[in-house]
N, C-alpha and C positions, 0 to 999 in steps of 0.2 A: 515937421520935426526933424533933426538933426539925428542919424544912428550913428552909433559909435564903431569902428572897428580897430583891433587890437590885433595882435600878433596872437595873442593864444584862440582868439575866435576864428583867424586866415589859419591855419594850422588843423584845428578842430573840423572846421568846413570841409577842406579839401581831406580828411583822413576820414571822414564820416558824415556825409550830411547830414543825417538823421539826428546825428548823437548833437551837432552845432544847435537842429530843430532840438530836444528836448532840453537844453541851456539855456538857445539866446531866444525863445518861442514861447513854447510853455514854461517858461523860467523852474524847471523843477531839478536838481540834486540829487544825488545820495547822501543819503543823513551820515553814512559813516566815511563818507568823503575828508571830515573834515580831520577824522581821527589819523587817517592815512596822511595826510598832510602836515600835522601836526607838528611833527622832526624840523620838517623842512623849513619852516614859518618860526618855531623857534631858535634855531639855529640862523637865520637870516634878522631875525631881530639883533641877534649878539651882535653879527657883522655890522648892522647897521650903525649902532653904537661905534663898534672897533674903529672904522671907518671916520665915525667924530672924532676920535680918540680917546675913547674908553679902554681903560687895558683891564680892568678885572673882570672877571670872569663872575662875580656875586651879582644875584639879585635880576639873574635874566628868568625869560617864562621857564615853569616848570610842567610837567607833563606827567601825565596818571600815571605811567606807567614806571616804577622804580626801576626797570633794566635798563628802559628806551632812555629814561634821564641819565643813568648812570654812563652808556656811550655818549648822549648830549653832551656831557660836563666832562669826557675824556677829550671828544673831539675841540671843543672852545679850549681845552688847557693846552692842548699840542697844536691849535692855530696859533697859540700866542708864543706858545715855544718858538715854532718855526718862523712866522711872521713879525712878531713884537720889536724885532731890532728895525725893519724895516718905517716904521711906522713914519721916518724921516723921511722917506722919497717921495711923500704925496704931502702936496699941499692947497690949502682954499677947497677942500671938499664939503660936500655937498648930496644929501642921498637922498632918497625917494624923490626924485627931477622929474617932474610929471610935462609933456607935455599934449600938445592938439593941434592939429594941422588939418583945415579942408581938404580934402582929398580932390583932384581937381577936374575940370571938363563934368560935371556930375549932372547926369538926365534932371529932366522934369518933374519933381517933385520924390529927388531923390537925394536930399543932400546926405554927405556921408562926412565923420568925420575921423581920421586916422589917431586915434591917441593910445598911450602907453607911461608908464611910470619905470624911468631908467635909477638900477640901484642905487648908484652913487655919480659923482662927475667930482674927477679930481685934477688937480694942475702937475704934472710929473715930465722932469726932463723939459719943460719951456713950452709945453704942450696940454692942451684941454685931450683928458682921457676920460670913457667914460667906463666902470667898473658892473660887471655880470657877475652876482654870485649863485653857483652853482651848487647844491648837492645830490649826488646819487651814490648806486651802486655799481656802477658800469667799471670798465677798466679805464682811470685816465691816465696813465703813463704815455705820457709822449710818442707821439705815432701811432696811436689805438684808434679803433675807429670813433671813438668817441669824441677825437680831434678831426679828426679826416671829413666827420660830419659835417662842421661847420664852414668849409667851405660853400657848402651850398645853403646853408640854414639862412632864412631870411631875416632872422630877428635882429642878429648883427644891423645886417644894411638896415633893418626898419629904423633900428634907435639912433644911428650912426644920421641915418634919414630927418627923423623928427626932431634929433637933437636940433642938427645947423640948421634947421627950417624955422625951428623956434627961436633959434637966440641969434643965427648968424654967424655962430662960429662952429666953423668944420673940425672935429675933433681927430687927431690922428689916428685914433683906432678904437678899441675894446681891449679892455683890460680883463680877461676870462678867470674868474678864481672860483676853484674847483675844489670839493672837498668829498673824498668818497667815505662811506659809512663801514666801519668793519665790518667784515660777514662773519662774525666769530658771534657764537652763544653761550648764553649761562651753560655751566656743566654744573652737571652733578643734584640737577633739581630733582630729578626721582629716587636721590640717594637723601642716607640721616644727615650726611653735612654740606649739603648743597650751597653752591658758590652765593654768596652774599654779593649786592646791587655794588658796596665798595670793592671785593677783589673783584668784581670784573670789568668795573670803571679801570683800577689800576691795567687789568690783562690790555683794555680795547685802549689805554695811554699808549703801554708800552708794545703794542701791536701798530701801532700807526708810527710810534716815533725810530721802529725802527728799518722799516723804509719810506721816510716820510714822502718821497720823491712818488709812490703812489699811492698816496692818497690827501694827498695836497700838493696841488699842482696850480701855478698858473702861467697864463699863455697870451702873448700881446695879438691880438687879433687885428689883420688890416684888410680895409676895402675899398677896392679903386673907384672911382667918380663912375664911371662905366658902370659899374654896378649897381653904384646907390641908383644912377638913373632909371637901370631895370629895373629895380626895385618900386619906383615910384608907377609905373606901368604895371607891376601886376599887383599892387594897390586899386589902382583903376578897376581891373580888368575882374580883381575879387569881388571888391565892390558890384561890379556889374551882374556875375552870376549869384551871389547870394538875392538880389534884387530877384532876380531871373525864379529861382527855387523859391522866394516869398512871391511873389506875384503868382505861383502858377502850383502854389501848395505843394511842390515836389520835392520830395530829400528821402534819396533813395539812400537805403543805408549799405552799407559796404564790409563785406560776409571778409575781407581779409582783412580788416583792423581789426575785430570780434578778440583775438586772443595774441594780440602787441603785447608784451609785459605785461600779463597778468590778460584778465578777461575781461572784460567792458562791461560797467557797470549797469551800463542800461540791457544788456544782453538777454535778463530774463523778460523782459519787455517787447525787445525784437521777436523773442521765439515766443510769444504768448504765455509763459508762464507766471507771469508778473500783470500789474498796472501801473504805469506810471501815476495815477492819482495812490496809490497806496501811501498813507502817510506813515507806516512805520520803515518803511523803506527812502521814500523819496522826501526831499523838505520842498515849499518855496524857496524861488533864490531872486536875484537879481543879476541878469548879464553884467558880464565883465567885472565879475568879483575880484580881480587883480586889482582894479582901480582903484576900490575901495580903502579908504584909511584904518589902518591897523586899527 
């Protein structure tokens, strides 16, 4: 049997082995996983769209949450603010670009295969680009660490990787578009005239649009041949040890990722206060739920 491995499982692996074990092992989740995520996956469908060339903003996923929608539908109206003229610079795109590459030299009964689903690939400036969209909370203004990361982040080189492996054409970089979520709140919800879901769409509008420079940002990301080649080596070399911790039942878990942005959700599980068979807590899943089609 062929295993697959992804950027979010090299990543997961080396930040917790344990936590990779209760993913890509016992295939189990947090049920309310998918609620946290939810922003993100909606707001990445719009782009997917924008990206074809959809420019309205009607008729994308909507979300339980009346506030959480109401920043949704602030940030897709001030993407298209800022973005919508641009819509000329890219052409012949193309989004969810899945591809899969043997990963290579692979032991005895170990085949391994590298795949990933790249958001978009577009033609800009006489050059195959391919396009990252991002949203967080973090600070992206130019020269924040949340740039300075990516120097070293492998995902770049993965996809920069798997793309020209799969078609044969070297793309000149990563196109990084970044959208950060305002941190501003409904006011006045314990008062008699608490802000309604539309003023505070309008406030998280005119909160972004006026310094749109952070909180949409995007960044040409480049990566030397040098690099993609290391890359392709600690592909190997991941491959190798995850083998290594299945073969020998070991995935010790690791007490300093426990509380990265927020607290791990398998956390009550490491400390015995939980079971991972709990079903009001945990769902079945299937690894590499990236992969899977919207």
């Amino acid at each position: 049997m062929c295993k697959i491995l992804t950027n979010s499982q090299r990543k997961t692996f080396f930040k917790c082995p344990k936590k990779w074990h209760f993913e890509n092992v016992i295939c189990r989740r947090p049920i309310d996983e998918n609620a946290a995520l939810a922003f993100g996956t909606a707001f990445h469908k719009f782009l997917e769209k924008w990206w074809l060339g959809a420019v309205s903003s009607e008729g994308f996923e909507a979300l339980n949450n009346a506030f959480e929608q109401a920043k949704l539908n602030a940030m897709i109206e001030a993407y298209e603010s800022v973005w919508g003229s641009h819509h000329i610079d890219f052409s012949e795109a193309q989004t969810e670009v899945k591809f899969s590459i043997p990963i290579k030299a692979n032991v005895k009964d170990s085949a391994w295969n590298y795949e990933g689903k790249i958001d978009a690939v577009v033609e800009h400036e006489g050059n195959a680009w391919l396009v990252e969209h991002k949203t967080t909370s973090m600070d992206i203004a130019l020269g924040s660490d949340y740039w300075q990361r990516l120097e070293i982040d492998g995902q770049i080189e993965g996809y920069i990787f798997g793309y020209a492996k799969s078609t044969g054409i070297v793309p000149a970089g990563v196109i990084y578009d970044v959208a950060k979520k305002p941190q501003i709140r409904p006011l006045r919800q314990d008062k008699d005239n608490p802000e309604t879901p539309e003023e505070y769409e309008a406030r998280c509008y005119e909160t972004i649009m006026k310094e749109p420079d952070k909180y949409l940002v995007r960044q040409k990301i480049y990566k030397t041949a040098d690099k993609i080649a290391e890359f392709e080596k600690t592909l190997y070399h991941s491959a190798r040890m995850i083998d290594y911790a299945v073969n020998n039942s070991f995935f010790p878990a690791n007490a300093d990722g426990c509380k990265v942005f927020g607290t791990c959700p398998y956390f009550d599980v490491c400390s015995s206060n939980a079971e991972i068979a709990d079903n009001y807590r945990f769902q079945d899943t299937t690894p590499n739920p990236e992969l899977q089609e919207a």
